[in-house]
C-alpha positions as CSV (number, residue, x, y, z in Angstrom):
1,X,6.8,22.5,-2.9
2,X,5.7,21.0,0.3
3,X,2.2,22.6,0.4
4,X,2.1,21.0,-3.2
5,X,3.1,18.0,-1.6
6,X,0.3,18.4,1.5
7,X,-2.2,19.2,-1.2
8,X,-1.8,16.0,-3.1
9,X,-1.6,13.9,0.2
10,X,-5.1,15.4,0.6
11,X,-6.4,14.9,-3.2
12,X,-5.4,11.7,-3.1
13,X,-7.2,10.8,0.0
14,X,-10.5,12.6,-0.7
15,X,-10.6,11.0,-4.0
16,X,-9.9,7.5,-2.1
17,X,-13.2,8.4,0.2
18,X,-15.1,9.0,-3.0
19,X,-14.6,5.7,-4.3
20,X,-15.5,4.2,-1.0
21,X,-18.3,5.6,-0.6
22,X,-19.4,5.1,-4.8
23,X,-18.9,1.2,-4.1
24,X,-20.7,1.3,-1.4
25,X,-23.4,3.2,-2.9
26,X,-23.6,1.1,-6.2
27,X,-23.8,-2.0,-3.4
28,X,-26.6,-0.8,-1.7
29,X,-28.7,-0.3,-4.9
30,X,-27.4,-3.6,-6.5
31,X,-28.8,-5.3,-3.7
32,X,-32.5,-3.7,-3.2
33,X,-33.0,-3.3,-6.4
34,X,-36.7,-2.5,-5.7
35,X,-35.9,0.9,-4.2
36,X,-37.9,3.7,-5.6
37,X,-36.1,6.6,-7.4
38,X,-36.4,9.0,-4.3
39,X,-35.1,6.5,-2.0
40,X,-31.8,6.1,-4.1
41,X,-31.3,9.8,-5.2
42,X,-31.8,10.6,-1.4
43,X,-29.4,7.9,-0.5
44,X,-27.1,8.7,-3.1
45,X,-27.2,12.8,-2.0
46,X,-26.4,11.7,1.4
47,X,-23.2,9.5,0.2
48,X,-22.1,12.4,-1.8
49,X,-22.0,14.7,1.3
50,X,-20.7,12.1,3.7
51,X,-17.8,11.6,0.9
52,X,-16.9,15.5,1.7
53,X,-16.8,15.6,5.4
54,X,-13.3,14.2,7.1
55,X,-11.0,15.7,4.5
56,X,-12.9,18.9,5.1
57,X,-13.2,18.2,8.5
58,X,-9.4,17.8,9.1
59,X,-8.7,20.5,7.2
60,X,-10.3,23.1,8.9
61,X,-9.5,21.3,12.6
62,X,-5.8,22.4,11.8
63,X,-7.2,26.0,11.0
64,X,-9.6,26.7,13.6
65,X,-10.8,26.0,17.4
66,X,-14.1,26.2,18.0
67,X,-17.2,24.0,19.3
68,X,-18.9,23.9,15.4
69,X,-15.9,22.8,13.9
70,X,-14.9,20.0,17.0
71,X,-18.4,18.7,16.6
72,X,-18.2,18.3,12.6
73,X,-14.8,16.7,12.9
74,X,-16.7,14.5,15.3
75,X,-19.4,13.4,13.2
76,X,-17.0,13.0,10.3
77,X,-14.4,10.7,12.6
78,X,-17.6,8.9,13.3
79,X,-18.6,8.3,9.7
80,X,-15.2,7.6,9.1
81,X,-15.2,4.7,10.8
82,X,-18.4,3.1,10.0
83,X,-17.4,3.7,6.2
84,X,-14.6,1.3,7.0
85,X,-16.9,-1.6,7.9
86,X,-19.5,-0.5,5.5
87,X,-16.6,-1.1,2.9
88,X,-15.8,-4.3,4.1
89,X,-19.5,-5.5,3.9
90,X,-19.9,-4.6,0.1
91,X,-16.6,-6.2,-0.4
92,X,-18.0,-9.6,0.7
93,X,-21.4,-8.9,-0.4
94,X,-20.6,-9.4,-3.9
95,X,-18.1,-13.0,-3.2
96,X,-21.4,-14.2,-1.4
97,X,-24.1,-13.4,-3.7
98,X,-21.8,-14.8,-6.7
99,X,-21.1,-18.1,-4.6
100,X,-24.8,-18.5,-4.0
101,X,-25.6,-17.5,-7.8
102,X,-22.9,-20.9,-8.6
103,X,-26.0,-23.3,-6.5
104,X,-29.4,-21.7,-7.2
105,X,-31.4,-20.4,-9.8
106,X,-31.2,-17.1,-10.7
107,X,-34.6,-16.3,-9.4
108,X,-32.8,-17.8,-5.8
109,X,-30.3,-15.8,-6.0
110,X,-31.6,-12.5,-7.1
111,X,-34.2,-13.2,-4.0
112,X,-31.5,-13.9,-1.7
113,X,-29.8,-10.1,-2.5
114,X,-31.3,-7.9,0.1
115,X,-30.8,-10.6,2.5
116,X,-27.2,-11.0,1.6
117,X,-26.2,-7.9,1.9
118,X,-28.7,-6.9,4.9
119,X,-26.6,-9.9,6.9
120,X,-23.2,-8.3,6.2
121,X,-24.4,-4.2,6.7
122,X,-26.6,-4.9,9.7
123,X,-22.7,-6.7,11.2
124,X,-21.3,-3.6,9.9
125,X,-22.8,-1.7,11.9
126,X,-22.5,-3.7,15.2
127,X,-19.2,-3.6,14.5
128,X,-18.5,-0.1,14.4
129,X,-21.4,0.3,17.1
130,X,-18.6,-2.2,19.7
131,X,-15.4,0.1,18.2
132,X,-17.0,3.0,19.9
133,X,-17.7,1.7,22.9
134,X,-14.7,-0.4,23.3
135,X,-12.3,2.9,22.9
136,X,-14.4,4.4,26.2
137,X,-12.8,1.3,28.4
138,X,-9.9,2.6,29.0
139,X,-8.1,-1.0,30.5
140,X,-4.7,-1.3,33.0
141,X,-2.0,-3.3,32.0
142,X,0.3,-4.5,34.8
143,X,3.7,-5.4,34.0
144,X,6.7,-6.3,36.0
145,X,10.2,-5.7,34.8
146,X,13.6,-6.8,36.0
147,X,16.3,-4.4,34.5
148,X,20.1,-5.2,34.7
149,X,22.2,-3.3,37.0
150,X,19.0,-1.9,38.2
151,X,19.4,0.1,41.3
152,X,18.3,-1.8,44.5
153,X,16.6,1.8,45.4
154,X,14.2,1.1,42.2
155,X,13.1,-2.1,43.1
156,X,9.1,-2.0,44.0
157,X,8.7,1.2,42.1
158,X,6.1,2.3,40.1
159,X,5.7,4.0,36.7
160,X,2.6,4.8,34.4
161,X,2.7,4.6,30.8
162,X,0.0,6.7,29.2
163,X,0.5,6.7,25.4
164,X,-1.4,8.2,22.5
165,X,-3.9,10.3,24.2
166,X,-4.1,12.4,21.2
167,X,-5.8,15.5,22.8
168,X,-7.8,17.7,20.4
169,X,-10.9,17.9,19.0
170,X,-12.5,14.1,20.0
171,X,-10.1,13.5,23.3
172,X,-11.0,16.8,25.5
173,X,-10.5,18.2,28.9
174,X,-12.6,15.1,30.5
175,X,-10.7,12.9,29.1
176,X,-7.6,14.0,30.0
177,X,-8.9,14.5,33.6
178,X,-10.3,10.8,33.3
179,X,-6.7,9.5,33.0
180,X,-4.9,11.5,34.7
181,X,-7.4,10.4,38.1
182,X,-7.1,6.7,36.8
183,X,-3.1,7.1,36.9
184,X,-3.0,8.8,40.4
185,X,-4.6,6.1,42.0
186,X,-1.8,3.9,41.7
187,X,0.4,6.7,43.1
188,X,2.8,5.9,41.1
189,X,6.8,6.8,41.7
190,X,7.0,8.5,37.7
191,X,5.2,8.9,34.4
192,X,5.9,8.1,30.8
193,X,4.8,9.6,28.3
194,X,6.1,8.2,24.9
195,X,4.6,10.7,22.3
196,X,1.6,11.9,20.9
197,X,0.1,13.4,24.0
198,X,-1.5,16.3,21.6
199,X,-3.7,14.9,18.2
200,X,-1.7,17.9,16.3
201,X,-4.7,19.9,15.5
202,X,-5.4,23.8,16.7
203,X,-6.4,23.4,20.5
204,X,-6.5,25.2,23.2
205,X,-3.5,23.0,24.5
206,X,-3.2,24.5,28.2
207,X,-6.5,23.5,29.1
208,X,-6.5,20.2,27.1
209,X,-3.1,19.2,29.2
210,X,-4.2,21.1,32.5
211,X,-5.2,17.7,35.0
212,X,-1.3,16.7,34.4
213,X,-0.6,20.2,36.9
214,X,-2.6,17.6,39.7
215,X,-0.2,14.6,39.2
216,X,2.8,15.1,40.9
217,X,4.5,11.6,41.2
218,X,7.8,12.2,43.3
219,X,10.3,11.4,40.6
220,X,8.5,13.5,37.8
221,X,6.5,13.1,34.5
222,X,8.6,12.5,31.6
223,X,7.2,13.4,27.8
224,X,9.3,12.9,24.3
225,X,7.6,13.6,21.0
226,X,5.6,11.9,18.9
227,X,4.4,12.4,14.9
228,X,1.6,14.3,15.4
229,X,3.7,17.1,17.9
230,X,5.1,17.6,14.1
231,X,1.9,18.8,12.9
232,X,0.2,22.3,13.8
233,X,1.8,24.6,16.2
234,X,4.7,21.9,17.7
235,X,6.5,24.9,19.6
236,X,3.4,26.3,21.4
237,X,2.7,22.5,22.1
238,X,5.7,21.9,23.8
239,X,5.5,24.8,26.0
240,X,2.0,24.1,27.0
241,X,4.0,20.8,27.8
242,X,6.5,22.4,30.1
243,X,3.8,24.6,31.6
244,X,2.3,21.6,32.7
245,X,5.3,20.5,34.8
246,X,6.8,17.7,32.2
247,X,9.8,17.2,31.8
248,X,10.4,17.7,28.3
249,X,13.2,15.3,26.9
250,X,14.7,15.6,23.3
251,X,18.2,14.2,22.2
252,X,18.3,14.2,26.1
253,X,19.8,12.0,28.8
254,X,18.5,12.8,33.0
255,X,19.6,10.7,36.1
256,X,16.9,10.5,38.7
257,X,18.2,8.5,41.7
258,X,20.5,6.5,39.9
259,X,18.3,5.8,37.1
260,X,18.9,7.0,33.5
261,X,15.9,8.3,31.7
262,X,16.1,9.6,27.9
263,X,14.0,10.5,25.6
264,X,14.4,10.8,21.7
265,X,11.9,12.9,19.8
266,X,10.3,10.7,16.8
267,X,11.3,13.2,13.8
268,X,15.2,12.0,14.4
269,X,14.1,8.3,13.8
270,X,13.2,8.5,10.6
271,X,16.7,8.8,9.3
272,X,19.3,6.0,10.5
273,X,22.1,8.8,10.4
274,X,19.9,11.3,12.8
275,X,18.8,8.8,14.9
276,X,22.9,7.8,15.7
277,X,23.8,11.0,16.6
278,X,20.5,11.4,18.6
279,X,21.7,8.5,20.5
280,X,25.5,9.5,20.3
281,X,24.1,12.5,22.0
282,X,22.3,11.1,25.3
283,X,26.0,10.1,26.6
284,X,24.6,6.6,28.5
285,X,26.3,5.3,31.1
286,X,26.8,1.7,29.5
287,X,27.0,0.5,33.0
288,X,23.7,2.1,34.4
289,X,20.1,0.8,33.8
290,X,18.7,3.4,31.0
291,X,14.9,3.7,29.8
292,X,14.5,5.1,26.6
293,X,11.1,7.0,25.2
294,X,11.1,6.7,21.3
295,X,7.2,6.7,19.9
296,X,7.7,4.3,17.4
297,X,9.5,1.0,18.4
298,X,11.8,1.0,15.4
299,X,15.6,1.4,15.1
300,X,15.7,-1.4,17.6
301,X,19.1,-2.9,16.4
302,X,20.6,1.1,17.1
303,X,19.2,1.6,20.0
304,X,20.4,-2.0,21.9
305,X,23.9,-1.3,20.5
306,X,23.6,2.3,22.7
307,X,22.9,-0.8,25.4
308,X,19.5,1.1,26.9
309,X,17.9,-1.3,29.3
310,X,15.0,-0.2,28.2
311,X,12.2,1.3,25.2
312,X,9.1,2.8,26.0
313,X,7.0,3.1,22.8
314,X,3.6,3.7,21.4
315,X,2.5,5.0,17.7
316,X,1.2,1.5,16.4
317,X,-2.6,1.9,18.7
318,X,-2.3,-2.1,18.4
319,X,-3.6,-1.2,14.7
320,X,-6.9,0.3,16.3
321,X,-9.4,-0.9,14.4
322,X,-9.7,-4.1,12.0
323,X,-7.7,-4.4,9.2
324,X,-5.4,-2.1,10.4
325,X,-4.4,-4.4,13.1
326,X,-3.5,-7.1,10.4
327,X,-1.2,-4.2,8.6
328,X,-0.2,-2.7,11.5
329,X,1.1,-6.4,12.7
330,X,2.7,-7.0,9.1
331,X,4.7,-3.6,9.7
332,X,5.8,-3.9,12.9
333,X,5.8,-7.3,13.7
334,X,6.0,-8.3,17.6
335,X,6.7,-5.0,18.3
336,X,2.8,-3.8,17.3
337,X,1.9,-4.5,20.9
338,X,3.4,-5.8,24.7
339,X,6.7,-6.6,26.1
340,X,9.4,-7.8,23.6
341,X,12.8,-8.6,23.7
342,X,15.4,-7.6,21.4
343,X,18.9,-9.2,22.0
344,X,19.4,-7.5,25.5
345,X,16.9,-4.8,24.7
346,X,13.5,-5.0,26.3
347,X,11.1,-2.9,24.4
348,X,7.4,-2.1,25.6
349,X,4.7,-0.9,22.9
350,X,1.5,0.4,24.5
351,X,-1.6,0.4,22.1
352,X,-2.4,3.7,23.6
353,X,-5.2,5.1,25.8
354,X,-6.8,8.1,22.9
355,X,-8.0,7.2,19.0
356,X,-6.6,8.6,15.9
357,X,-9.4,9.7,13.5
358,X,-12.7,7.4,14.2
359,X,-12.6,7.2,17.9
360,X,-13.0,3.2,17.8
361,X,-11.2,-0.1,18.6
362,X,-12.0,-2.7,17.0
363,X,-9.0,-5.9,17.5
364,X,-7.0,-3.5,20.3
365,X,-7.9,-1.7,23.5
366,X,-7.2,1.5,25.1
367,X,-4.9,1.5,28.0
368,X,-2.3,2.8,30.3
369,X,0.9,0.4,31.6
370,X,1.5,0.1,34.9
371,X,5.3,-1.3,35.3
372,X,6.9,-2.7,38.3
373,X,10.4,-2.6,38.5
374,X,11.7,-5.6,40.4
């Protein structure tokens, strides 16, 4: 039943990326009407294949781990994301050309066609041109924290936050390396890492997580799981994890120095009853400072009533690119992105430092946290 499942997931997206790329097909001809036959059976060949390329893509990324199929998962993560703005610009070419046909002749109007839609494909692409080279800037974010009943030996410490690096087949060795330098030079006192550290898809993990083996902050790197550990090979993951030297926390509670450091894995949130006894299980210290990784910053009402100090998040990538950071935002409210409070709870939400699918950011940037404990 569940591969039935999977397989309809996967149906129903293809068929989804089909449509998208009909409309914006029919678009494109609607608008030059004056193209010759070749010109739109070649461009309508080419939309046909690009329609069949990330589902494929995807598909075979989970299968196999080689350089032909990381550089066609590329391409198609690529495409992906220019589709989404290429969408958006036949969406508003249509509005436009129907609110110019309301003042002007038709003869205006069908003139002012190519130019109406050349305005909004030509931003399209700018667009999706600044998404890939905004997710390359990977940004710091400094934050300082004051914790109750926070040991006076944590006060002035340091801790990196480096969320979401989803390591596979578009986030590589390099850029692993590139963050793991960046986080070093801040020589900070620990590490965080709230999930998602691994994209999910067949790797050679070892080698992907192999710069971590060259941080060594004095009070340790801390990793919990994310969703996309619960895809592919999750086991082998998590050794390549501990290999690494991470401490791997799930359903589990450490005291370093007097400070309590937990970590839940994000398949026990998903259910309010597994995510209580997940809690239940960590045995706080209601009187000590706690800090709590959990990827997704949900269950927040649970998790101040177990009185942590303290949730380290990720999952949301500040919505990534536009419009998923308007739904994003209308899911998670606040809590999308930065510092928030909940009642006594102080939860921080990093957008992440990798990409999920097309490696852009459009409306959010990549990042690692720096906190401060005061």
């Amino acid at each position: 039943m569940r591969i039935w499942r999977y397989a309809g997931i996967f149906l129903l997206i293809q068929l989804i990326l089909f449509l998208a790329h009909w409309f914006v097909y029919h678009t494109w001809v609607a608008f030059w009407p004056h193209l010759c036959r070749a010109a739109r059976l070649g461009l309508g060949a080419a939309m046909l294949v690009l329609a069949f390329t990330f589902v494929p893509a995807s598909l075979l990324s989970f299968r196999f781990c080689n350089s032909a199929v990381a550089s066609f998962y590329k391409f198609a993560a690529v495409w992906l994301g220019f589709l989404n703005y290429f969408f958006l610009a036949a969406c508003l070419s249509w509005p436009a050309w129907y609110l110019v046909r309301a003042f002007a002749s038709w003869a205006e109007a069908d003139a002012a066609r190519p130019w109406i839609a050349g305005v909004f494909f030509a931003l399209a692409a700018v667009t999706g041109l600044y998404g890939l080279l905004n997710a390359c800037r990977i940004r710091v974010r400094r934050i300082a924290v004051n914790l109750r009943n926070l040991p006076e030996s944590w006060r002035g410490r340091k801790a990196i936050v480096l969320s979401d690096l989803h390591l596979g087949q578009v986030n590589g060795f390099r850029f692993c390396r590139r963050l793991t330098v960046l986080a070093a030079r801040f020589n900070p006192d620990l590490v965080f890492l709230p999930g998602d550290l691994f994209d999910g898809v067949k790797a050679g993990f070892d080698r992907l997580i192999a710069p971590f083996r060259n941080l060594a902050p004095p009070f340790g790197i801390y990793f919990s799981t994310g969703n996309h550990e619960g895809f592919g090979d999750t086991k082998a993951m998590i050794e390549a994890i501990r290999r690494a030297g991470i401490r791997v926390l799930a359903n589990e509670c450490i005291t370093v120095d007097g400070l309590q450091i937990a970590g839940i894995p994000d398949k026990d949130s998903g259910d309010p009853v597994r995510m209580q006894t997940s809690l239940d299980e960590l045995r706080l210290d209601r009187a000590q400072t706690s800090i709590l990784l959990h990827h997704a910053p949900v269950r927040l009402r649970m998790v101040e009533a177990a009185c942590v100090s303290l949730q380290i998040s990720g999952h949301t990538h500040g919505g990534q690119f536009f419009p998923f950071t308007w739904i994003t935002r209308r899911v998670f409210g606040s809590f999308t992105y930065g510092m928030n409070e909940f009642g006594a709870l102080k939860v921080c939400t990093s957008s992440g430092a990798g990409t999920w699918g097309p490696p852009m950011r459009v409306g959010s940037q990549p990042e690692v946290v720096l906190i401060t404990f005061q």
